[in-house]
PyMOL Python script that loads the backbone (N, CA, C, O; Angstrom):
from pymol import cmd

cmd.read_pdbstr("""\
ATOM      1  N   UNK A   1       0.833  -1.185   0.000  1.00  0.00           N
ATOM      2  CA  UNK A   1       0.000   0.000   0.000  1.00  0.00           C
ATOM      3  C   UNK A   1       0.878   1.249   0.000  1.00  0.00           C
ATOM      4  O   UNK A   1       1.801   0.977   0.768  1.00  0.00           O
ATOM      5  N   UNK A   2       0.994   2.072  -0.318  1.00  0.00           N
ATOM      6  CA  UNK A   2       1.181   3.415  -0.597  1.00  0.00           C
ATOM      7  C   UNK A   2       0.867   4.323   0.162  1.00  0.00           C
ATOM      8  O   UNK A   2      -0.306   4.693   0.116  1.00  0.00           O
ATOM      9  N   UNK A   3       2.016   5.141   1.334  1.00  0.00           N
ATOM     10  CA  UNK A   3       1.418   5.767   2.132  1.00  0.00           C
ATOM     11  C   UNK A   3       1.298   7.072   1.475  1.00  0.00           C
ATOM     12  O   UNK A   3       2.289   7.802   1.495  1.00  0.00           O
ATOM     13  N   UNK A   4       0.105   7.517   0.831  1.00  0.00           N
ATOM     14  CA  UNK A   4      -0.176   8.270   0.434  1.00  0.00           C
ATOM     15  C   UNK A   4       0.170   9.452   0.736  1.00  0.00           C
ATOM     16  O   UNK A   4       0.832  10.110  -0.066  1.00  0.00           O
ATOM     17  N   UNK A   5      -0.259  10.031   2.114  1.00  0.00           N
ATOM     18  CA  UNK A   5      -0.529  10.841   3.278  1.00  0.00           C
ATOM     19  C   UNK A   5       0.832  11.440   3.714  1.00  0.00           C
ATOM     20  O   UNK A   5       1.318  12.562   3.858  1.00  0.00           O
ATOM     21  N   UNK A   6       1.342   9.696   3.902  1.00  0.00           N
ATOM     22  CA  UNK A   6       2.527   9.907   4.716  1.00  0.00           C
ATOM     23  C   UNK A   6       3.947  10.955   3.664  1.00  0.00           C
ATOM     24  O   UNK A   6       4.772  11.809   3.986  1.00  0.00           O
ATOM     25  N   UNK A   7       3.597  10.308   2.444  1.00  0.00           N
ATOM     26  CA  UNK A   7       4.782  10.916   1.380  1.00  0.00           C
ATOM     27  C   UNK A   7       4.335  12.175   1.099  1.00  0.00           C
ATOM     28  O   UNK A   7       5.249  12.937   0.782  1.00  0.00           O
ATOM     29  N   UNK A   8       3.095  12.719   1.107  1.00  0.00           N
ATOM     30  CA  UNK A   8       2.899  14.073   0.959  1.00  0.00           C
ATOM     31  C   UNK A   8       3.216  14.999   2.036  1.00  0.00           C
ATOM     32  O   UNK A   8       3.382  16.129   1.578  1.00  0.00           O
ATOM     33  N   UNK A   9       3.350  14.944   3.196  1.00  0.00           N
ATOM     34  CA  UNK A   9       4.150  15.468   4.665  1.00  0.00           C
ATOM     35  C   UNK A   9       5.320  15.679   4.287  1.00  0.00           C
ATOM     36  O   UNK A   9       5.744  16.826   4.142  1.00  0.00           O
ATOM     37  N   UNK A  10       6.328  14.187   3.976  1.00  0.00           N
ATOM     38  CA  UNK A  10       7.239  14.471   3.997  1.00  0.00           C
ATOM     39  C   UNK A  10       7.797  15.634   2.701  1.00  0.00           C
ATOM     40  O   UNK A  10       8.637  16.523   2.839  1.00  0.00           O
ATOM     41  N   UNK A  11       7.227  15.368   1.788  1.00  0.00           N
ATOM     42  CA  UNK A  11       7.290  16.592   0.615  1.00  0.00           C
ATOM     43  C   UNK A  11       7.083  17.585   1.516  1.00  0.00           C
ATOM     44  O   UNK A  11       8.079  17.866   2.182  1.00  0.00           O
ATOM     45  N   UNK A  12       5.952  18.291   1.775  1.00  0.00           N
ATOM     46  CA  UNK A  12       6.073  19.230   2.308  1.00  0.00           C
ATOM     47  C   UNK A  12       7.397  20.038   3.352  1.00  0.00           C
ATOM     48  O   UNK A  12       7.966  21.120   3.209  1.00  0.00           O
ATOM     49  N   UNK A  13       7.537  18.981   4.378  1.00  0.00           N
ATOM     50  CA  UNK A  13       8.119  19.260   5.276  1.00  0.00           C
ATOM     51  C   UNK A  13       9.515  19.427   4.492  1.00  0.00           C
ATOM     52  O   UNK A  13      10.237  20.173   5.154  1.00  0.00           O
ATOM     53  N   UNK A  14      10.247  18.923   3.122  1.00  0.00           N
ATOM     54  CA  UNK A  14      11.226  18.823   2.447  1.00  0.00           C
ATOM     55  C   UNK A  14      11.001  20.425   1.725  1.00  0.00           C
ATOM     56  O   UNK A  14      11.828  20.948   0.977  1.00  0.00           O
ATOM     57  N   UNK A  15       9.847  20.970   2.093  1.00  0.00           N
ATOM     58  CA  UNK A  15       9.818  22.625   0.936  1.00  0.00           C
ATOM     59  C   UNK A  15       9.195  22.403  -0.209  1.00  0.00           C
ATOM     60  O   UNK A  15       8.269  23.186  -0.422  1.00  0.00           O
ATOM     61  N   UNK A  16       9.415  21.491  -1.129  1.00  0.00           N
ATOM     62  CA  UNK A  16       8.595  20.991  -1.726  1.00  0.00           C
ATOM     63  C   UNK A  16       6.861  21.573  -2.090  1.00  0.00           C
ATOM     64  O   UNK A  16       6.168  21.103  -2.992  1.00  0.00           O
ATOM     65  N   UNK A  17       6.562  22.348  -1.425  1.00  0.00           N
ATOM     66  CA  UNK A  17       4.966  22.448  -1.415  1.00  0.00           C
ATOM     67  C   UNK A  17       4.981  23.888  -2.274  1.00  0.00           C
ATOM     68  O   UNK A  17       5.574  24.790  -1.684  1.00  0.00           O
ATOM     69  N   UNK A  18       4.437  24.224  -3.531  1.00  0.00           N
ATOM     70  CA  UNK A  18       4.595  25.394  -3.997  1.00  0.00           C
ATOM     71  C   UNK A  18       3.224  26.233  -3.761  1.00  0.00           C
ATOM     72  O   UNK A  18       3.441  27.401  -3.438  1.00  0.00           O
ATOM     73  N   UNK A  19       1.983  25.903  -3.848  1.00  0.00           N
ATOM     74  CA  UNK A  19       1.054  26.261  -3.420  1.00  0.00           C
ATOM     75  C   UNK A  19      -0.194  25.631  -2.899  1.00  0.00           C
ATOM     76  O   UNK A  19      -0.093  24.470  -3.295  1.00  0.00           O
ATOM     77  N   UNK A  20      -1.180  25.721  -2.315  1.00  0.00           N
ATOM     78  CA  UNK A  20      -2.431  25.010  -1.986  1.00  0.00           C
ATOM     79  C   UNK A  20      -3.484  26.152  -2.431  1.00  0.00           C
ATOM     80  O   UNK A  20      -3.469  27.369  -2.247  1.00  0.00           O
ATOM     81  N   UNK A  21      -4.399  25.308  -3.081  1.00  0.00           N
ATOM     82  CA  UNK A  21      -6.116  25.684  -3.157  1.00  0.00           C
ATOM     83  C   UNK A  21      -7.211  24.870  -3.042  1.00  0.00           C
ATOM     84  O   UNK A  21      -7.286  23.643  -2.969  1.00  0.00           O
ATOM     85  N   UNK A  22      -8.246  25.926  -3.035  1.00  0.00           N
ATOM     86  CA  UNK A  22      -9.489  25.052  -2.445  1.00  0.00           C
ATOM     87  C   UNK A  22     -10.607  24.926  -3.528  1.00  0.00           C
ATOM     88  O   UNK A  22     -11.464  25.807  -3.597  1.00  0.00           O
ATOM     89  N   UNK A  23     -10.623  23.911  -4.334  1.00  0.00           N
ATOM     90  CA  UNK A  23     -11.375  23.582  -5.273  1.00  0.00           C
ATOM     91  C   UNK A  23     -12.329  23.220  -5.193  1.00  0.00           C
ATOM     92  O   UNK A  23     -12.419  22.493  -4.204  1.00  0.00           O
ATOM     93  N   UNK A  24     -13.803  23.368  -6.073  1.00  0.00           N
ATOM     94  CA  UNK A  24     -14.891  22.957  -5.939  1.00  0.00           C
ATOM     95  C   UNK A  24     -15.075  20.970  -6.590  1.00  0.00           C
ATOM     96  O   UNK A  24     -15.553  19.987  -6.025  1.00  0.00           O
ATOM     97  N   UNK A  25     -14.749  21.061  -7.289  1.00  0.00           N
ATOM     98  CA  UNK A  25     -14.532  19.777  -7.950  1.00  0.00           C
ATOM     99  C   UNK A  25     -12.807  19.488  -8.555  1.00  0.00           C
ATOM    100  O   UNK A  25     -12.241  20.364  -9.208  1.00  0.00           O
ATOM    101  N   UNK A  26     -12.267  18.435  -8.294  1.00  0.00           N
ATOM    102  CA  UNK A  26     -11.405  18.070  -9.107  1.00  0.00           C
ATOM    103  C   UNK A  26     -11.391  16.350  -9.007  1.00  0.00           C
ATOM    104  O   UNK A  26     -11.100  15.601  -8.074  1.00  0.00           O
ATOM    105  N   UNK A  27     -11.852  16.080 -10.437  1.00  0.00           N
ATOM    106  CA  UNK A  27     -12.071  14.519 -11.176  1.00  0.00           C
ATOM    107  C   UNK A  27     -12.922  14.114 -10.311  1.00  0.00           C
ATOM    108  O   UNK A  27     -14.033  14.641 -10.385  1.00  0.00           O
ATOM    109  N   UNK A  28     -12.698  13.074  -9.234  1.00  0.00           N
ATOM    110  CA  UNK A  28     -14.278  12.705  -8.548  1.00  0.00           C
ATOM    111  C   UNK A  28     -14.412  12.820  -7.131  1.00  0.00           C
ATOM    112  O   UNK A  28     -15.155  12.199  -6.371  1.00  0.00           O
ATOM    113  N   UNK A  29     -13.166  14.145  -6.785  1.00  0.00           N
ATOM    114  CA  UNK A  29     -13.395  14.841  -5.573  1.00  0.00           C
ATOM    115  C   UNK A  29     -13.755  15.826  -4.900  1.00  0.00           C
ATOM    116  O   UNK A  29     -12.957  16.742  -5.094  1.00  0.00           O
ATOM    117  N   UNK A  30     -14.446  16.071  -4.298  1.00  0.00           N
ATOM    118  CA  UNK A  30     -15.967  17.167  -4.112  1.00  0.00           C
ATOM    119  C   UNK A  30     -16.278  17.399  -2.806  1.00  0.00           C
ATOM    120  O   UNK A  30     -17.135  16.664  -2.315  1.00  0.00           O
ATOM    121  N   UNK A  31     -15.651  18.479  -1.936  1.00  0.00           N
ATOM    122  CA  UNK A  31     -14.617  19.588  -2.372  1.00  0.00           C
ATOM    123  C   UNK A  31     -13.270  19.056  -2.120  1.00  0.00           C
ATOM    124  O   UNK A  31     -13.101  18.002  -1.507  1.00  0.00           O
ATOM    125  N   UNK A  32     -12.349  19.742  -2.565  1.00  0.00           N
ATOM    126  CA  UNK A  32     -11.151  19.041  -2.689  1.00  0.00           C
ATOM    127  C   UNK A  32      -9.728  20.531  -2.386  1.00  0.00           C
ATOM    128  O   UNK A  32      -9.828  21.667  -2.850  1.00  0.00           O
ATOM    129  N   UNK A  33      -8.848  20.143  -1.732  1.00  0.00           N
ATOM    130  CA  UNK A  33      -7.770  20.729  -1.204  1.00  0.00           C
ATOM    131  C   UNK A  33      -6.843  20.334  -2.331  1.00  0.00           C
ATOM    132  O   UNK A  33      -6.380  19.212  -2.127  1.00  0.00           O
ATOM    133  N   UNK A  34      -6.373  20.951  -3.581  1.00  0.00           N
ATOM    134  CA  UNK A  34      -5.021  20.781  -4.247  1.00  0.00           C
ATOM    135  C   UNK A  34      -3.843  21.019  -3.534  1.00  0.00           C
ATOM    136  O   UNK A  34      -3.929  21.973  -2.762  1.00  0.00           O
ATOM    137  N   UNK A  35      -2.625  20.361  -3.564  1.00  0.00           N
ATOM    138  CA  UNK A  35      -1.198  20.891  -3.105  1.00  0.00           C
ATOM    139  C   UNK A  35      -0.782  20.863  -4.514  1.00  0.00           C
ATOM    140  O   UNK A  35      -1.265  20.082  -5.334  1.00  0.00           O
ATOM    141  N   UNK A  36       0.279  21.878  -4.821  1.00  0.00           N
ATOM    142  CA  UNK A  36       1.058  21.962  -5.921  1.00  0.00           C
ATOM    143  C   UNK A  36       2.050  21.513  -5.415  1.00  0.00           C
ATOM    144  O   UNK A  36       2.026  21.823  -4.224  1.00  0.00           O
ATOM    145  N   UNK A  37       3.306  20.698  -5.757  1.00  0.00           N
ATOM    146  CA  UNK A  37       4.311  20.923  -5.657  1.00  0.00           C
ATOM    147  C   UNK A  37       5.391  21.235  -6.879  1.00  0.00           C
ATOM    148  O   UNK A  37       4.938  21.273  -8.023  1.00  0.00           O
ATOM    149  N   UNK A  38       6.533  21.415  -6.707  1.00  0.00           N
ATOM    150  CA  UNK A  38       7.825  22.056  -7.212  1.00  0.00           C
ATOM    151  C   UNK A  38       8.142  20.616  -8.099  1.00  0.00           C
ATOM    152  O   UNK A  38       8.459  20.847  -9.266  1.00  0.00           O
ATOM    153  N   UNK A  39       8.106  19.257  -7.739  1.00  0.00           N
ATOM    154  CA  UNK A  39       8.486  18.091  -7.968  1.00  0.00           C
ATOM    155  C   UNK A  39       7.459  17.015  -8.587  1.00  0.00           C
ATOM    156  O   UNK A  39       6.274  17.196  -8.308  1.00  0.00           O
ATOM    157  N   UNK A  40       7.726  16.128  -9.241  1.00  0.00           N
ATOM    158  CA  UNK A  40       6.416  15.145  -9.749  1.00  0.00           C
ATOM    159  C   UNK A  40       6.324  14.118  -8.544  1.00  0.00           C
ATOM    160  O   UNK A  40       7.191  13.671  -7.793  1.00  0.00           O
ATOM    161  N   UNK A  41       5.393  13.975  -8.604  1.00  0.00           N
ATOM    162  CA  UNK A  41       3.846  14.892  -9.179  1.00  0.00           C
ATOM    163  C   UNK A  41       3.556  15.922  -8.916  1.00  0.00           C
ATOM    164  O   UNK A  41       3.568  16.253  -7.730  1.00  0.00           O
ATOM    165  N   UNK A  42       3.192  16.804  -9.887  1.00  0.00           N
ATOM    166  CA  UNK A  42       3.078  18.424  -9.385  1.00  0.00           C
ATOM    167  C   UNK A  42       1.832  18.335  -7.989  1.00  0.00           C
ATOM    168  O   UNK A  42       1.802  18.781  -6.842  1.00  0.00           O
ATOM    169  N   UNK A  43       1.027  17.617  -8.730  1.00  0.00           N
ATOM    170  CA  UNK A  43      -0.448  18.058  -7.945  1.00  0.00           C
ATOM    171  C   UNK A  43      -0.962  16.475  -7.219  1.00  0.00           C
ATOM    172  O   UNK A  43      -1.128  15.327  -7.631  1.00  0.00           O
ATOM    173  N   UNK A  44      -1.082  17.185  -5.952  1.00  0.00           N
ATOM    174  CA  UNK A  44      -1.599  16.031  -5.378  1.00  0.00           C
ATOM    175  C   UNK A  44      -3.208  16.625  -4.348  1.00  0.00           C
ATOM    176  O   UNK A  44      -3.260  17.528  -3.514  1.00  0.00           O
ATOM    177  N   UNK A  45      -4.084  15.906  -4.730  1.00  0.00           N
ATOM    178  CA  UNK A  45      -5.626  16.149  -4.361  1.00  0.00           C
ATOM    179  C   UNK A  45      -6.191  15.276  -2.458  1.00  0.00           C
ATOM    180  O   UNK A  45      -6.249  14.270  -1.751  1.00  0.00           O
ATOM    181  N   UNK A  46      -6.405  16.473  -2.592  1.00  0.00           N
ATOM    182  CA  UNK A  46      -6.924  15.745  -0.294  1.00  0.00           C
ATOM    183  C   UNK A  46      -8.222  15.993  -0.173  1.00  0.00           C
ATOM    184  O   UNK A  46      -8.818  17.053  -0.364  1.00  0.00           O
ATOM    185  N   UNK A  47      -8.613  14.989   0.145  1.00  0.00           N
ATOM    186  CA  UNK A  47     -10.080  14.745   0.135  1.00  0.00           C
ATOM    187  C   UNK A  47     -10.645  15.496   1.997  1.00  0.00           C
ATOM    188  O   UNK A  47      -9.984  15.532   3.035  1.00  0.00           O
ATOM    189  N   UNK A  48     -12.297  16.052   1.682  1.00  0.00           N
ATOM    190  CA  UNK A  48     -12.431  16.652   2.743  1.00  0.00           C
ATOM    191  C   UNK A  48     -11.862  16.446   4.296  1.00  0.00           C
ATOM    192  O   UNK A  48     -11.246  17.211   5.037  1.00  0.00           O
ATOM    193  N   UNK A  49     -12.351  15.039   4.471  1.00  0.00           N
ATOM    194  CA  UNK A  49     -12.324  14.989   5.471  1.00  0.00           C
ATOM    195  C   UNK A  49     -10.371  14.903   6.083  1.00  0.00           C
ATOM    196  O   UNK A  49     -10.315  14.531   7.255  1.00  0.00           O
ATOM    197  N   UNK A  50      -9.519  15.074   5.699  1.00  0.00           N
ATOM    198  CA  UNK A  50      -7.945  14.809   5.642  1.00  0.00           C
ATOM    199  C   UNK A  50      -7.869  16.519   5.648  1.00  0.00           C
ATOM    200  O   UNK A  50      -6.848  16.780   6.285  1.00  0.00           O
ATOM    201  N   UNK A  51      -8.620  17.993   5.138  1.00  0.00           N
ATOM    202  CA  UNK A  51      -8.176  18.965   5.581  1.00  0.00           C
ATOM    203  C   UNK A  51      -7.783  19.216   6.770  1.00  0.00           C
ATOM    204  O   UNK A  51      -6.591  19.514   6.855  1.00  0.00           O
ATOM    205  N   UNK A  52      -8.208  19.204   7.455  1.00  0.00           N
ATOM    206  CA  UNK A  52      -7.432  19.947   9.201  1.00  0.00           C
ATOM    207  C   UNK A  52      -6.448  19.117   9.288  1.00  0.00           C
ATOM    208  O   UNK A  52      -5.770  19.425  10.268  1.00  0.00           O
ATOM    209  N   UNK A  53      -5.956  18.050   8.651  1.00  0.00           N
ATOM    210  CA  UNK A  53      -4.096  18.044   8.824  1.00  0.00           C
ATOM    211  C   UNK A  53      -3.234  19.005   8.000  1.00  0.00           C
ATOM    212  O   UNK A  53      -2.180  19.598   8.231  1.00  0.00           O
ATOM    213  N   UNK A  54      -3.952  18.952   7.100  1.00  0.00           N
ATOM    214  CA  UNK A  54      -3.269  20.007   6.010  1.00  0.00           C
ATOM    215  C   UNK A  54      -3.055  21.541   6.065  1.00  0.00           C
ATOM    216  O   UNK A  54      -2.075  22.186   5.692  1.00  0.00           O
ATOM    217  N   UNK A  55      -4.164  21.947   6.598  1.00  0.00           N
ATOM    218  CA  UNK A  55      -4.733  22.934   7.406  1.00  0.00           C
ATOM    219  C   UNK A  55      -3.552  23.701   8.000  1.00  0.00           C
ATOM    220  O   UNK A  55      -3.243  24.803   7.545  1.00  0.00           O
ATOM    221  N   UNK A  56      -2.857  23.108   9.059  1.00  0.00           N
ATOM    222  CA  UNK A  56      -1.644  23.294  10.131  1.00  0.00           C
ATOM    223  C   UNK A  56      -0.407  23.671   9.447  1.00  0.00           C
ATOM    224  O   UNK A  56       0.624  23.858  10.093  1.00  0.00           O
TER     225      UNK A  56
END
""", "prot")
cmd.dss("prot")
cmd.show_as("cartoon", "prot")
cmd.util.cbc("prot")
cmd.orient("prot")
């Protein structure tokens, strides 16, 4: 399994994170938190209920 979650932290916490927004739809997630990053994958999508980690 793929810690999804876990590898997007550590991106972050690496600087890595170039921007976040708050989207109404993106593909079949509704509402949805984008992270951009600097690195591939640019864009990685967080589903509602996972905001208030992201949040911080």
């Amino acid at each position: 399994m793929y810690p999804y979650h876990n590898k997007i932290k550590q991106r972050i916490a690496n600087n890595e994170l170039v921007r976040c927004e708050y989207v109404e739809r993106y593909k079949n997630i509704s509402p949805c938190l984008l992270l951009h990053f600097s690195t591939e994958p640019k864009v990685r999508p967080v589903r509602k209920h996972r905001f208030e980690e992201y949040e911080a």
